[in-house]
C-alpha positions in Angstrom: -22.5 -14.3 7.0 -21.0 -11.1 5.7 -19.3 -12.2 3.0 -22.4 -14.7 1.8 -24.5 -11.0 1.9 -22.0 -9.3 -0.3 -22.2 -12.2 -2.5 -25.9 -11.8 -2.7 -25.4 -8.4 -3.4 -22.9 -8.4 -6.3 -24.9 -11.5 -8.0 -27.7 -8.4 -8.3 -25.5 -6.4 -10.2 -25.1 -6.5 -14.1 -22.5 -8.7 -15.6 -19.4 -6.1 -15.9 -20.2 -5.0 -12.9 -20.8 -8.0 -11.2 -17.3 -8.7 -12.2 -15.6 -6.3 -11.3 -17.1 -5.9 -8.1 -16.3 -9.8 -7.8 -12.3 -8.3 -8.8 -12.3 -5.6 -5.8 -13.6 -8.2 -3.3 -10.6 -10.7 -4.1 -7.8 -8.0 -4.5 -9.2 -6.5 -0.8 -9.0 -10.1 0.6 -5.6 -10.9 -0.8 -4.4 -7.7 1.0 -6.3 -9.0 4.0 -4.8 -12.3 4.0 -1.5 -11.9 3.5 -1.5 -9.0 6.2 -2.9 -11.5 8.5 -1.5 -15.1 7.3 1.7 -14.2 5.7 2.3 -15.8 2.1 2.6 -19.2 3.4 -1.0 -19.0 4.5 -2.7 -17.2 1.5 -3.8 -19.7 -0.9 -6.0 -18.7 -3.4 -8.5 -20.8 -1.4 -8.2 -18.9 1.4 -8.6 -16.0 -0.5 -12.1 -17.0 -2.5 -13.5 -18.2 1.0 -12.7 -14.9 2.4 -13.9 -13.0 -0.4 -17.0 -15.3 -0.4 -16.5 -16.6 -4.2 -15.4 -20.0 -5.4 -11.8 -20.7 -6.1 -12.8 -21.1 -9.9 -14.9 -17.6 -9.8 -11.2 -16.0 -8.1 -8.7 -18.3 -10.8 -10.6 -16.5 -13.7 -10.1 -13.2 -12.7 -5.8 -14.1 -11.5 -5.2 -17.2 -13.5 -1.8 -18.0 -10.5 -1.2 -17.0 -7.2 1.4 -14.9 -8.1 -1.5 -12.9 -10.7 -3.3 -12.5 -7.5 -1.3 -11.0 -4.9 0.8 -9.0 -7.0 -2.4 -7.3 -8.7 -4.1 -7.0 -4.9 -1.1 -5.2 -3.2 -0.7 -2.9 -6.6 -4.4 -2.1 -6.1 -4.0 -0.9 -2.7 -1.1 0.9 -3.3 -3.2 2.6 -5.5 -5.9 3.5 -3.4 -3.8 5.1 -1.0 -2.4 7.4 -3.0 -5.7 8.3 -4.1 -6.0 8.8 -0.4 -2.6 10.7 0.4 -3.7 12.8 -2.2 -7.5 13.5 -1.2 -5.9 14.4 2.2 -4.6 17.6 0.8 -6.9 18.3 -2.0 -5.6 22.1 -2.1 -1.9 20.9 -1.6 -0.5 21.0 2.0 -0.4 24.9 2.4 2.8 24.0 4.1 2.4 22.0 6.7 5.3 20.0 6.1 4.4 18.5 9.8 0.9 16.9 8.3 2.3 15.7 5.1 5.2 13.6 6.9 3.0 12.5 9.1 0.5 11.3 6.2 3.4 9.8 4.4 4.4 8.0 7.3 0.8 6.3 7.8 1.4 4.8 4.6 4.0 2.6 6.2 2.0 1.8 9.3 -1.3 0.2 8.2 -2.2 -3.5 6.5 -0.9 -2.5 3.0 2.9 -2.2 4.0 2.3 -5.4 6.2 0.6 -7.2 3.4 3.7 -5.9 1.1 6.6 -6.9 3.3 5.3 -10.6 3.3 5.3 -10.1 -0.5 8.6 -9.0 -0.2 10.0 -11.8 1.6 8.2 -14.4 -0.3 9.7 -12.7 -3.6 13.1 -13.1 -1.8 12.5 -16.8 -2.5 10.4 -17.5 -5.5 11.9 -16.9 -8.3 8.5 -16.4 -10.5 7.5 -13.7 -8.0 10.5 -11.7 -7.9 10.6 -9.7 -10.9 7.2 -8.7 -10.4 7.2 -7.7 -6.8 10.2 -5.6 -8.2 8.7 -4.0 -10.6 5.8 -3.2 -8.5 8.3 -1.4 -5.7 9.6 0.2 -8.3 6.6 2.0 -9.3 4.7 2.4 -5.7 8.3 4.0 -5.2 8.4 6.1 -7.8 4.5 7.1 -7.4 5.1 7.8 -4.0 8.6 9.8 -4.1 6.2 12.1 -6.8 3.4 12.5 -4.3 5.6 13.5 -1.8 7.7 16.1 -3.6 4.7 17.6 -4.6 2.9 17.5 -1.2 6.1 19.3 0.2 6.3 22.1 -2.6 9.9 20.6 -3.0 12.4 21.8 -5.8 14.3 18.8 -6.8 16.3 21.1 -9.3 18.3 22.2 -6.0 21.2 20.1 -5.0 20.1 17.5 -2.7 16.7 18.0 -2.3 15.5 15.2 -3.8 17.8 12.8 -2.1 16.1 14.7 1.2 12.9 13.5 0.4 13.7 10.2 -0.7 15.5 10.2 3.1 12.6 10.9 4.3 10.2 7.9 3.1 13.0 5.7 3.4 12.7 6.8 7.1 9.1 6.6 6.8 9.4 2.9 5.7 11.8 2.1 8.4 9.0 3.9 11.1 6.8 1.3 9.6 8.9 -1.5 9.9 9.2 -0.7 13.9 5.7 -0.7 13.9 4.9 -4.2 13.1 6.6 -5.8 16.3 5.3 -2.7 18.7 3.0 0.1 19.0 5.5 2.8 18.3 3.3 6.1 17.7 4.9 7.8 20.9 8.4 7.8 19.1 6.7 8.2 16.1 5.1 11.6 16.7 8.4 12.8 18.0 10.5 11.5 14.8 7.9 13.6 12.4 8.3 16.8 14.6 11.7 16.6 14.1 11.4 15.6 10.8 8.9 18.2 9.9 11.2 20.9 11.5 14.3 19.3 8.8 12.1 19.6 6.1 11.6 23.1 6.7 15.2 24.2 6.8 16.3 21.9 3.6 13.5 23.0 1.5 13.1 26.5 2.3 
């Protein structure tokens, strides 16, 4: 019912927008999917149904599969570091302890989910690997940059930027953890310390 709605809605719009509304919707339920379904259940299908437009209407905006989910877990990636960075709109005032933190949500929610099944499935396709590694490549690299300048770090000092690439490497394997249990109690006690090894390495 709510996706028939939204349909309604965006047929309302003007063309270009139309479309690209049309564009969100299927990126956001390619995230969806494959967080839920894994690759082997995210067809393009499955996709359109979920994002409430036909498969023809979701093959002319991503031609392949591939197109699809590569573009959808890009766009998210995205979003959220539009949202990392909104968190702190005035730069963390050091509180090292709430930027760790924030950087280790980003390995806890749908997104990472939706990317380690991207992940996996690019261990084995050949056609997806080189983009799903180019993608990790730049989400790293995007990231790595938020970070360093969320924790006011000088990565002109020795070490310091292997420090903070320690830290979302932790980060990701937090988030790993997180997808077979609810791990926030350990969690919370991993960014203390964390936070409290940022402060003497960067100081």
């Amino acid at each position: 019912m709510g996706a028939v709605n939204a349909a309604d809605r965006v047929d309302r719009l003007p063309k270009q927008d139309r479309s690209r509304a049309t564009r969100q919707r299927l990126l956001e339920a390619a995230v969806a999917c494959l967080a839920a379904h894994g690759w082997a259940g995210s067809t393009v299908s499955v996709v359109a149904e979920r994002a409430g437009v036909s498969r023809g209407a979701a093959q002319h905006h991503f031609p392949t599969r591939e197109d699809l989910f590569t573009a959808a877990v890009e766009y998210v990636a995205e979003e959220r570091s539009t949202a990392l960075r909104a968190l702190f709109p005035q730069g963390a005032a050091g509180d090292r302890r709430a930027v760790v933190a924030a950087l280790v949500d980003l390995y806890t929610g749908p997104l990472f989910r939706a990317a380690l099944h991207l992940w996996v499935a690019a261990s084995n396709e050949d056609q997806l690997r080189p983009r799903v590694t180019e993608l990790e490549a730049r989400v790293g690299r995007e990231t790595h940059r938020i970070a360093v300048e969320l924790l006011a770090a000088d990565e002109s000092r020795p070490g310091v930027r292997e420090t903070v690439q320690g830290l979302l490497d932790m980060a990701r394997g937090l988030g790993l953890a997180n997808l077979l249990t609810d791990d926030a109690g350990r969690r919370d006690r991993v960014v203390a310390q964390w936070a409290d090894l940022l402060d003497d390495a960067l100081r």
